[in-house]
N, CA and C atoms as an extended XYZ file, in Angstrom:
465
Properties=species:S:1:pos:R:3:atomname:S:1:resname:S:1:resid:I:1 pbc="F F F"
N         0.849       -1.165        0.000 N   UNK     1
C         0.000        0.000        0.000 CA  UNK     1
C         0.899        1.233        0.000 C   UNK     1
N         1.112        2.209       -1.139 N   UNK     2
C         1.586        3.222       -1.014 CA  UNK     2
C         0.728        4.586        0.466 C   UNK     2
N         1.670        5.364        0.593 N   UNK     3
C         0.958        6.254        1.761 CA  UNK     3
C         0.842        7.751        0.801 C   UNK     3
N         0.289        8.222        0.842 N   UNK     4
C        -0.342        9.488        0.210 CA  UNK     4
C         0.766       10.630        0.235 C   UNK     4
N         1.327       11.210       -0.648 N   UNK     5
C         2.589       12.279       -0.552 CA  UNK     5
C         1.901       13.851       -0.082 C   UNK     5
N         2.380       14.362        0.859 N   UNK     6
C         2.117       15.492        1.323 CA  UNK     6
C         2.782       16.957        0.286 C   UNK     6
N         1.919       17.591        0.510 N   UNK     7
C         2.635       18.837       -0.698 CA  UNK     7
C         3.045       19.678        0.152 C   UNK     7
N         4.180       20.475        0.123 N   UNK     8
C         4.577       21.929        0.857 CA  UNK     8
C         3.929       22.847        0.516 C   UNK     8
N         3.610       24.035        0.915 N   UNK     9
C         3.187       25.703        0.320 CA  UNK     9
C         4.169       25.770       -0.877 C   UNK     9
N         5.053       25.958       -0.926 N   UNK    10
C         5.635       26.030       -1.902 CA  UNK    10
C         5.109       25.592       -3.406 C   UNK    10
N         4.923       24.432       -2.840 N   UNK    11
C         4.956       23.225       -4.220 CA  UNK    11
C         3.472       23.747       -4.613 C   UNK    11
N         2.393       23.825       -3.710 N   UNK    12
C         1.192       24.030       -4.272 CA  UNK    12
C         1.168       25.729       -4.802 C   UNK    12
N         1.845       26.570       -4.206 N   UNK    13
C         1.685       27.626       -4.957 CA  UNK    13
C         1.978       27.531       -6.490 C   UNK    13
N         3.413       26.645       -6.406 N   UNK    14
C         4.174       26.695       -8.002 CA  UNK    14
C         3.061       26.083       -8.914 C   UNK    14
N         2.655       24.939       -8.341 N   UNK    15
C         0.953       24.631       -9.064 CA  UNK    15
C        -0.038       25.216       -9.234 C   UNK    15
N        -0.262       26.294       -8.786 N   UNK    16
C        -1.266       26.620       -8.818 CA  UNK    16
C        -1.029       28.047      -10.005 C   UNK    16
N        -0.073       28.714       -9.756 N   UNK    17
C         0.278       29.724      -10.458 CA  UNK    17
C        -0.072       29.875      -12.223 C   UNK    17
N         0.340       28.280      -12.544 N   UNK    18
C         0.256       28.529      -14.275 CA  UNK    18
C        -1.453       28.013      -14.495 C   UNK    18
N        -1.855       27.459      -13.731 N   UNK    19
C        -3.415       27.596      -13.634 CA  UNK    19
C        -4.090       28.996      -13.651 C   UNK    19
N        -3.505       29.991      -12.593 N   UNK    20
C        -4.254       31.308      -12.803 CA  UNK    20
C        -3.834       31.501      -14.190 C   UNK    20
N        -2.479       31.323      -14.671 N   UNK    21
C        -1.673       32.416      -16.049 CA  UNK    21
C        -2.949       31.397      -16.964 C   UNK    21
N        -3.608       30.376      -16.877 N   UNK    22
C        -4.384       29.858      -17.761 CA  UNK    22
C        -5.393       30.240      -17.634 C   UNK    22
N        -6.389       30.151      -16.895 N   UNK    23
C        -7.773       30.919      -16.371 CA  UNK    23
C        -7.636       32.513      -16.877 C   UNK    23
N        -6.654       33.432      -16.312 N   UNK    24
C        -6.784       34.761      -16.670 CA  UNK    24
C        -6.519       34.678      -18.205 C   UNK    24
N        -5.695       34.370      -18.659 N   UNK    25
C        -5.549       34.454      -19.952 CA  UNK    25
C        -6.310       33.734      -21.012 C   UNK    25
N        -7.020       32.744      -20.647 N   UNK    26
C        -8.362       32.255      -21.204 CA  UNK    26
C        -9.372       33.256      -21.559 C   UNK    26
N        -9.507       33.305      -19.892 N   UNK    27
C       -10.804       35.089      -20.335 CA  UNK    27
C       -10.287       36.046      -20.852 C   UNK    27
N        -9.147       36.540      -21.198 N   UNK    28
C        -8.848       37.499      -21.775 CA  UNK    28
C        -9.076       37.371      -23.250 C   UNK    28
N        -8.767       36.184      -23.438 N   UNK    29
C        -8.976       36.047      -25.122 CA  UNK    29
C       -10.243       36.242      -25.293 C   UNK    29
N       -10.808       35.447      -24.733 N   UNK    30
C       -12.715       35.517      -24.927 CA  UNK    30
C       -13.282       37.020      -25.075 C   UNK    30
N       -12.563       37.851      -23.967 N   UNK    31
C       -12.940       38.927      -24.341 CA  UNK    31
C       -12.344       39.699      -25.314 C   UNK    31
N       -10.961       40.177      -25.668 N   UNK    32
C       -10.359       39.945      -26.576 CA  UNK    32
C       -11.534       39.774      -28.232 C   UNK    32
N       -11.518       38.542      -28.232 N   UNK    33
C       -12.494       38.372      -29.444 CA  UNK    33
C       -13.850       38.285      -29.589 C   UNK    33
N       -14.328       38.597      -28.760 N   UNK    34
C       -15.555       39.020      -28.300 CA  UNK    34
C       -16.265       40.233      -29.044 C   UNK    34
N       -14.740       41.409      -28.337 N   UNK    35
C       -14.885       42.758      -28.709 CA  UNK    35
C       -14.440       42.809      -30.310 C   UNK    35
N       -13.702       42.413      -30.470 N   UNK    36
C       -12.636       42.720      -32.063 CA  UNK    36
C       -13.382       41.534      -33.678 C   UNK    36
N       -13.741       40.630      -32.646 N   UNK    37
C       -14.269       39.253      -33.812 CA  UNK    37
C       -15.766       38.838      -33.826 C   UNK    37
N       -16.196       38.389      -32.668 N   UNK    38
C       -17.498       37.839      -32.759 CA  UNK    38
C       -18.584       38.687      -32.795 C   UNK    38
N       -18.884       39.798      -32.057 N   UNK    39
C       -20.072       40.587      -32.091 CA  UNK    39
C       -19.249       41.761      -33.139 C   UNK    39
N       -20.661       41.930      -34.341 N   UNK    40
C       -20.219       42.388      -35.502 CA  UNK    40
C       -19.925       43.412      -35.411 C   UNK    40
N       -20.816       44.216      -34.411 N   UNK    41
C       -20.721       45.706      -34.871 CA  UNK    41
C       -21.153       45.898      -32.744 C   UNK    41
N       -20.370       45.890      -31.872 N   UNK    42
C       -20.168       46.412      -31.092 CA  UNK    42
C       -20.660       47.583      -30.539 C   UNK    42
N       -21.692       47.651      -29.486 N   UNK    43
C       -22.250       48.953      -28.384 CA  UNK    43
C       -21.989       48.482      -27.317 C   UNK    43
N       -22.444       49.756      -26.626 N   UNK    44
C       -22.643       49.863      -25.136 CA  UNK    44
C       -23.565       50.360      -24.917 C   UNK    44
N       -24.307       50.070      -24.184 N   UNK    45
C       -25.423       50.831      -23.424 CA  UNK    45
C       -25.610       50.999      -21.951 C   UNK    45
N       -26.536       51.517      -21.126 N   UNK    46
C       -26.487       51.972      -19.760 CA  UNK    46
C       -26.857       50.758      -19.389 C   UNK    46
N       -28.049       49.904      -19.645 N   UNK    47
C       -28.130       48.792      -19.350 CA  UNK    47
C       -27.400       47.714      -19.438 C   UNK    47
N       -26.210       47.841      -20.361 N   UNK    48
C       -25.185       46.698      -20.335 CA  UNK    48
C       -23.976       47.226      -19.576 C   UNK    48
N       -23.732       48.118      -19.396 N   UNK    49
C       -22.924       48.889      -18.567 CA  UNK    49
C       -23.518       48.051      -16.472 C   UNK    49
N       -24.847       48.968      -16.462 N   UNK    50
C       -25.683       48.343      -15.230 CA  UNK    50
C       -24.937       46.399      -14.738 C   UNK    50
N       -25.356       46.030      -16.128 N   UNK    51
C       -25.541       44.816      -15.749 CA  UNK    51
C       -23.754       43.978      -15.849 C   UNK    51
N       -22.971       45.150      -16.413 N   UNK    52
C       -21.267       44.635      -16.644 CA  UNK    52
C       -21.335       44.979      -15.190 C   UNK    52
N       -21.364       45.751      -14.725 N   UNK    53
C       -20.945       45.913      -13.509 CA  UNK    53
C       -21.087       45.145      -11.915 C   UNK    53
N       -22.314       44.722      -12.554 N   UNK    54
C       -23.054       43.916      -11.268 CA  UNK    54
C       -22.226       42.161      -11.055 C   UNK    54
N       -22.235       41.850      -12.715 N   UNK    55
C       -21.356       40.732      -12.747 CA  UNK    55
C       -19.742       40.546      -12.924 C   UNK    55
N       -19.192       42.057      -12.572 N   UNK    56
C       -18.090       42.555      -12.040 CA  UNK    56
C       -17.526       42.257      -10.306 C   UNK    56
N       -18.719       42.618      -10.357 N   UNK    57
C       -18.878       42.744       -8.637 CA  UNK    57
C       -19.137       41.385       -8.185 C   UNK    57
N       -20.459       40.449       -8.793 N   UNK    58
C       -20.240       39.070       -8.710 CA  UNK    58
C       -18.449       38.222       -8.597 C   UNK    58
N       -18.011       38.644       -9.940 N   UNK    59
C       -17.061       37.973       -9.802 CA  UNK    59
C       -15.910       38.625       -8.668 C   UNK    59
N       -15.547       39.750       -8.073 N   UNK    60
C       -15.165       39.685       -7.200 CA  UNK    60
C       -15.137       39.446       -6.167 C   UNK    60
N       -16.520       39.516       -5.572 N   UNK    61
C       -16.699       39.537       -4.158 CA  UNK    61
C       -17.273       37.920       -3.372 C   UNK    61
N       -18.143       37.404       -4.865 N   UNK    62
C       -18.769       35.605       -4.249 CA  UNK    62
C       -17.589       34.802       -4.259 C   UNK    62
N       -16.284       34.617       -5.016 N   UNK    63
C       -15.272       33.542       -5.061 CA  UNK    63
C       -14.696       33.810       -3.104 C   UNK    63
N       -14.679       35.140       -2.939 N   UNK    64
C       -13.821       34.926       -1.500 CA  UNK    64
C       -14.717       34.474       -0.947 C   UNK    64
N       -15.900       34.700       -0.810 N   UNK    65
C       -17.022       33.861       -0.155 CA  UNK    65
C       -16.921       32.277       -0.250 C   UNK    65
N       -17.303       32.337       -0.774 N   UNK    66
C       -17.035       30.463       -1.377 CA  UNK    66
C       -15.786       30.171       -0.895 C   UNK    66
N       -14.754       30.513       -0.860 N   UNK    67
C       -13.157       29.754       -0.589 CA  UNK    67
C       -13.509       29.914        0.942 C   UNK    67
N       -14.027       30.920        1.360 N   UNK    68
C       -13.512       30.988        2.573 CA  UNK    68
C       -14.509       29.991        3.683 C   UNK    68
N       -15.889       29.591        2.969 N   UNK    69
C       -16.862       28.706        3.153 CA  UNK    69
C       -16.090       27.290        3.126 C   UNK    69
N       -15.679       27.159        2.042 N   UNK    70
C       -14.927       25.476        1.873 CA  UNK    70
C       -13.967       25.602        3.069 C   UNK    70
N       -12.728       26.846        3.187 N   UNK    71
C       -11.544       26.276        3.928 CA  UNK    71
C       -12.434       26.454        5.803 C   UNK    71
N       -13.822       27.182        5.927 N   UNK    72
C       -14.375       27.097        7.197 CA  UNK    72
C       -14.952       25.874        7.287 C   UNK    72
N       -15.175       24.985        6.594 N   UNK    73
C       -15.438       23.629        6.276 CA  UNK    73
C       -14.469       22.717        6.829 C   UNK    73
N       -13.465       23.099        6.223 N   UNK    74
C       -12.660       21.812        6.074 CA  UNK    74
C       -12.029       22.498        7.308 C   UNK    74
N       -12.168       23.332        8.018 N   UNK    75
C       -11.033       23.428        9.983 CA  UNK    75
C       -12.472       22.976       10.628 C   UNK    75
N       -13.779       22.892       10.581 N   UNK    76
C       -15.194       22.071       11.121 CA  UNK    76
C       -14.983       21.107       11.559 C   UNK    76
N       -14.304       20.365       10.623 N   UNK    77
C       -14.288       18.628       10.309 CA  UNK    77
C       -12.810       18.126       10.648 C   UNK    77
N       -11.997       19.370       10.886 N   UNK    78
C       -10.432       19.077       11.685 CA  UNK    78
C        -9.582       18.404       10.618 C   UNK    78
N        -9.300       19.337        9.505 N   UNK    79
C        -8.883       18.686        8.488 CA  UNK    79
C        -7.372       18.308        8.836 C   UNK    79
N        -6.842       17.394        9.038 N   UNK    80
C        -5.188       16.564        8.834 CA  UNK    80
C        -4.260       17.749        8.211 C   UNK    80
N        -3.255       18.270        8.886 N   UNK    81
C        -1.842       18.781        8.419 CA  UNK    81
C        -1.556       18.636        6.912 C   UNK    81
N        -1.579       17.300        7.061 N   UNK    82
C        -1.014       16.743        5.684 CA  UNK    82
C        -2.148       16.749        4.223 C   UNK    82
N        -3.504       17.208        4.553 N   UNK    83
C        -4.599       17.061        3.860 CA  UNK    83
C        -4.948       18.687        3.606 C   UNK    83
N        -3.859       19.438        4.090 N   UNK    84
C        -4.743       21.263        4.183 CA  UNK    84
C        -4.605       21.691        2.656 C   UNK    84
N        -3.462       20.761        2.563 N   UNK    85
C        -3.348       21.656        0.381 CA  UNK    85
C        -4.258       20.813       -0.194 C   UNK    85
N        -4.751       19.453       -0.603 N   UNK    86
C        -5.920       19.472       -0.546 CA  UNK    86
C        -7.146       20.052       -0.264 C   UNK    86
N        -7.147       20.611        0.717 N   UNK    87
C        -8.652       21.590        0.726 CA  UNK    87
C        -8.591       22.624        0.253 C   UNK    87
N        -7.171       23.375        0.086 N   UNK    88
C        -6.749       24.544       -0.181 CA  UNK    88
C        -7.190       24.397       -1.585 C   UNK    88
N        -6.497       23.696       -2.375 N   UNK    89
C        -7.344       22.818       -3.878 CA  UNK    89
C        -8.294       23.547       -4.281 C   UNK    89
N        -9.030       22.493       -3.186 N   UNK    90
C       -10.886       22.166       -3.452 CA  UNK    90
C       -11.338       23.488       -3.473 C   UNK    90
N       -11.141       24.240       -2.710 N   UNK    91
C       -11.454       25.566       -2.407 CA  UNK    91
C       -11.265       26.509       -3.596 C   UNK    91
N        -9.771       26.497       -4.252 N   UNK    92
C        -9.635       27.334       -4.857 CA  UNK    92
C       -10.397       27.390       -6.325 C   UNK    92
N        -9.951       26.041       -6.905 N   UNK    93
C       -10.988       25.302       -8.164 CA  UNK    93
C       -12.642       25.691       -7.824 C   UNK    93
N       -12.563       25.585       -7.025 N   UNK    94
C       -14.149       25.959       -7.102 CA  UNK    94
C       -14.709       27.848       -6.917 C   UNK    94
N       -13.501       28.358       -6.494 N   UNK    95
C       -13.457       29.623       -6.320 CA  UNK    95
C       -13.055       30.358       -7.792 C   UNK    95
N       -12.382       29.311       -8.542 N   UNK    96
C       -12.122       29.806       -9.940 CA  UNK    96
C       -13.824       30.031      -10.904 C   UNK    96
N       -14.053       28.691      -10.564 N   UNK    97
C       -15.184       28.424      -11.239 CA  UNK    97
C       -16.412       29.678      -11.299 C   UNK    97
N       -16.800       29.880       -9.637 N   UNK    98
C       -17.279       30.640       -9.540 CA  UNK    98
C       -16.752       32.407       -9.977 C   UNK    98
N       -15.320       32.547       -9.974 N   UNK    99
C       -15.112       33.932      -10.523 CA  UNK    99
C       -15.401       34.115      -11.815 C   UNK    99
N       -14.755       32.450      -12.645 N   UNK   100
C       -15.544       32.838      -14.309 CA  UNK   100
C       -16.892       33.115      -14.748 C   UNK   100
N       -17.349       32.651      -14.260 N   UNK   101
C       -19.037       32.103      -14.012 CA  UNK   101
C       -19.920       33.765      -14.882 C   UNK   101
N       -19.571       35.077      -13.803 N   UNK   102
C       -20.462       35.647      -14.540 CA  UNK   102
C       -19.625       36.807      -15.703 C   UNK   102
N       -18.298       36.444      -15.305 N   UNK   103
C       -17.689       36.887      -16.851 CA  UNK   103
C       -18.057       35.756      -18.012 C   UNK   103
N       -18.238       34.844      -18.306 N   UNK   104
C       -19.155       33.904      -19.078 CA  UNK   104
C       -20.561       34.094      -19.488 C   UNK   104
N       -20.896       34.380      -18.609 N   UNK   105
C       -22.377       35.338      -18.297 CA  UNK   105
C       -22.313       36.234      -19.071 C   UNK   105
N       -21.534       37.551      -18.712 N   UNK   106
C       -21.771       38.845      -19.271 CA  UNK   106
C       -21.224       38.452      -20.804 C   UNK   106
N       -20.569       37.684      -21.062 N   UNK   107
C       -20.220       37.200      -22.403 CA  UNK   107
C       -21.095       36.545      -23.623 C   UNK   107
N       -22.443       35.568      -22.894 N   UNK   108
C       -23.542       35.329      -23.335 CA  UNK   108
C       -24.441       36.096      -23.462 C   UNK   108
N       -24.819       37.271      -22.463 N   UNK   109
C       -25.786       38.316      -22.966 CA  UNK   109
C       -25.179       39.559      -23.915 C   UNK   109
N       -23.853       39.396      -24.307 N   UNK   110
C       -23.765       40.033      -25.571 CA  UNK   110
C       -24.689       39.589      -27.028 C   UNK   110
N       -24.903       38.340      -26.727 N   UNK   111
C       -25.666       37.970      -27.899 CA  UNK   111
C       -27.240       37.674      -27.473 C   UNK   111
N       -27.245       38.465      -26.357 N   UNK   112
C       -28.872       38.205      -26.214 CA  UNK   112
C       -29.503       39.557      -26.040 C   UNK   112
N       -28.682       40.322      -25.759 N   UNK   113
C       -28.961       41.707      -25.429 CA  UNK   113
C       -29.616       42.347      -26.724 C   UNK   113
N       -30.244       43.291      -26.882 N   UNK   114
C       -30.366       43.958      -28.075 CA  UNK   114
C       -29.282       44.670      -28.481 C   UNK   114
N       -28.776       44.516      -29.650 N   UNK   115
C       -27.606       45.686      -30.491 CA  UNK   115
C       -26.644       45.027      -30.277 C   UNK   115
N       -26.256       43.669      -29.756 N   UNK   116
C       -24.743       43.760      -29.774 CA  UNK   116
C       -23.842       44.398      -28.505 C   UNK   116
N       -24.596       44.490      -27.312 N   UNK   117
C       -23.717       45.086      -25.973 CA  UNK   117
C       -22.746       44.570      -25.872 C   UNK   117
N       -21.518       44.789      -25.552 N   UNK   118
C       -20.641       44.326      -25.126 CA  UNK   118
C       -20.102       44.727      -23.170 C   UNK   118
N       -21.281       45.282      -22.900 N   UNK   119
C       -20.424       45.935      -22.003 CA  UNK   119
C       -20.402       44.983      -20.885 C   UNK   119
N       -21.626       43.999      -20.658 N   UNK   120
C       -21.392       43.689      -19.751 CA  UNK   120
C       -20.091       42.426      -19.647 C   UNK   120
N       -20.010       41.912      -20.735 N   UNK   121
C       -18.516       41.295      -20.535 CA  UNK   121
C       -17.010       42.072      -20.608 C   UNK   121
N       -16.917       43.479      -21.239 N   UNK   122
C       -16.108       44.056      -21.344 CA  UNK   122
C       -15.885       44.618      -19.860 C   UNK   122
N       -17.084       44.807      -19.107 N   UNK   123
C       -17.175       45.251      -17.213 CA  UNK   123
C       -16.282       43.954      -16.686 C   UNK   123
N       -16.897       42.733      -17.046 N   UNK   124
C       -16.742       41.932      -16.027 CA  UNK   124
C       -15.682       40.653      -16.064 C   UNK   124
N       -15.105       40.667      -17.496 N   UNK   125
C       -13.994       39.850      -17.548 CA  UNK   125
C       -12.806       40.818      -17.204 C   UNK   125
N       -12.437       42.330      -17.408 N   UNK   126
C       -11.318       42.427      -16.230 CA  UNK   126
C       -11.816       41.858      -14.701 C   UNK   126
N       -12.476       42.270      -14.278 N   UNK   127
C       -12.675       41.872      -12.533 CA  UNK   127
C       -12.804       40.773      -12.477 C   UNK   127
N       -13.318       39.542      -12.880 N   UNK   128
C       -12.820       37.940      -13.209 CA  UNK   128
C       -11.444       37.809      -13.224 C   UNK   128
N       -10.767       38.480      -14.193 N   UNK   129
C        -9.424       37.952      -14.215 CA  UNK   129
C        -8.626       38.388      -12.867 C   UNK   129
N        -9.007       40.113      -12.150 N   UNK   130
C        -8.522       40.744      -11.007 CA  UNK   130
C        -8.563       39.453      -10.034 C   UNK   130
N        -9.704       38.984       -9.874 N   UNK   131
C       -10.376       38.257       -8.710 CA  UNK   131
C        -9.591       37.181       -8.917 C   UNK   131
N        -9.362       36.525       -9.878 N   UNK   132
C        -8.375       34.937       -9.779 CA  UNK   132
C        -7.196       35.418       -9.238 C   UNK   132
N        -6.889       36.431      -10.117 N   UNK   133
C        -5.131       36.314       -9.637 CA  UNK   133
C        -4.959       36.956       -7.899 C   UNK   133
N        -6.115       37.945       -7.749 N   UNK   134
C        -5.941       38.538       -6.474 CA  UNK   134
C        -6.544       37.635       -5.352 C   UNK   134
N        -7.785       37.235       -5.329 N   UNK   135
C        -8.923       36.834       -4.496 CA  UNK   135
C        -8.733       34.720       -4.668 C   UNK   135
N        -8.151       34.745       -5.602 N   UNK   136
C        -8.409       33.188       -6.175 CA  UNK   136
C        -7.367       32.258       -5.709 C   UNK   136
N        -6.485       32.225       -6.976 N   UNK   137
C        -5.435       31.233       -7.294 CA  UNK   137
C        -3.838       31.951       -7.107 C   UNK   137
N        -4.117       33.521       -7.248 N   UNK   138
C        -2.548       33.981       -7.548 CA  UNK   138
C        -1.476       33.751       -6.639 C   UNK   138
N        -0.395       33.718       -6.734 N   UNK   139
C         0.368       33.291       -5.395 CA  UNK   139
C         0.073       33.788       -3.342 C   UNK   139
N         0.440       34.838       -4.157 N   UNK   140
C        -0.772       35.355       -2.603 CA  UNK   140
C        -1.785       35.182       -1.982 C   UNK   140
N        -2.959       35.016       -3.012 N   UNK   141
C        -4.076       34.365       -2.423 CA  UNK   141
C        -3.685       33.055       -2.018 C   UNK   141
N        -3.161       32.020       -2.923 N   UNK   142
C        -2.705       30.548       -2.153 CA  UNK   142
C        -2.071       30.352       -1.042 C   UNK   142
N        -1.401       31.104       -0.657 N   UNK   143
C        -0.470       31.281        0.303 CA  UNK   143
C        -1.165       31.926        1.579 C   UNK   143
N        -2.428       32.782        1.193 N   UNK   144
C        -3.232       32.922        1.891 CA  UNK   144
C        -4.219       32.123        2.704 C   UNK   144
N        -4.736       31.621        1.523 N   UNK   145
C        -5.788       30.380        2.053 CA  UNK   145
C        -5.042       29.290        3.026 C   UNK   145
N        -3.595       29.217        2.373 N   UNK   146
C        -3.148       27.919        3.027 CA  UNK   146
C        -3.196       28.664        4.770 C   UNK   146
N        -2.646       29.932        4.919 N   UNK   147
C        -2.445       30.067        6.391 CA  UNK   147
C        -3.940       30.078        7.254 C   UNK   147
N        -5.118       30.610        6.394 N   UNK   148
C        -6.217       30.030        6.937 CA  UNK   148
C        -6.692       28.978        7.228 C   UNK   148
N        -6.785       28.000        6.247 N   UNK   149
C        -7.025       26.651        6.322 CA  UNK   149
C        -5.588       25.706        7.727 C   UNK   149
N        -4.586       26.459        7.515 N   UNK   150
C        -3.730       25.854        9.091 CA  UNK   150
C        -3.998       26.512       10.018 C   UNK   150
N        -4.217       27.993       10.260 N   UNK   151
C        -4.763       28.536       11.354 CA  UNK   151
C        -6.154       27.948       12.188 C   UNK   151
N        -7.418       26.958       11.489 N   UNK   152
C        -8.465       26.769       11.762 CA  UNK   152
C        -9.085       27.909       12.355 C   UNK   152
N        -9.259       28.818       11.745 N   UNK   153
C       -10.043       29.876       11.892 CA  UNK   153
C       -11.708       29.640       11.570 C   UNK   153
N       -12.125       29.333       12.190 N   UNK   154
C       -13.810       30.007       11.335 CA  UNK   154
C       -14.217       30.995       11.071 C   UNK   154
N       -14.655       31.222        9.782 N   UNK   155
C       -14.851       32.821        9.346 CA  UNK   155
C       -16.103       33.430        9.558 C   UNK   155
């Protein structure tokens, strides 16, 4: 029976890092060609502006929510030393998910909106990408979560 290899901070930051450079730079393209390729003829309006913003704000402010829900989870249940970058993980992947979520969003109601809006993905895929690298996955944030998730703090 092999025994399960423990990861350092280190090691999971260095992992985690080209994941954000993939996630941010994913959405960037999307938006990227969004603006320049797919929607033909490009507006803005107050209402796509309204609604870039709101799923701006989505994507910044629900991912720390959520991470900080999973890693108050996993100090609940007395998560193992050797198991905290694991949760740190779970936490963050799912904190990604949720930051893309309504830059994806504001990216689909470009084509549902009337005229061609762009705004609300042009609002909300910078603050998606802010939120991974700052709030998410970026080295700091990992390095963050990890001292929460060992501190057993409940938030």
């Amino acid at each position: 029976m092999t025994t399960p290899q423990t990861v350092d901070d280190d090691q999971l930051v260095r992992s985690l890092t080209p994941l954000t450079y993939g996630f941010c730079g994913a959405l960037l393209m999307v938006g990227l060609l969004g603006v320049f390729v797919i929607v033909p003829e490009p507006t803005v309006t107050p209402t796509g502006l309204a609604l870039g913003a709101a799923l701006g704000l989505a994507a910044w402010f629900i991912p720390t929510v959520v991470i900080r829900r999973v890693l108050a989870g996993g100090a609940r249940q007395g998560v193992a030393p050797g198991s905290v970058a694991g949760v740190v993980r779970s936490a963050v992947f799912l904190g990604a998910a949720v930051a893309e979520g309504p830059a994806l969003l504001g990216f689909f109601l470009a084509f549902v909106l009337p005229g061609g809006d762009v705004a609300p993905f042009a609002l909300s895929i910078p603050l998606a990408v802010a939120s991974l690298w700052f709030n998410v996955s970026g080295p700091a944030a990992a390095r963050r979560h990890l001292g929460r998730a060992r501190s057993g703090i409940s938030f």
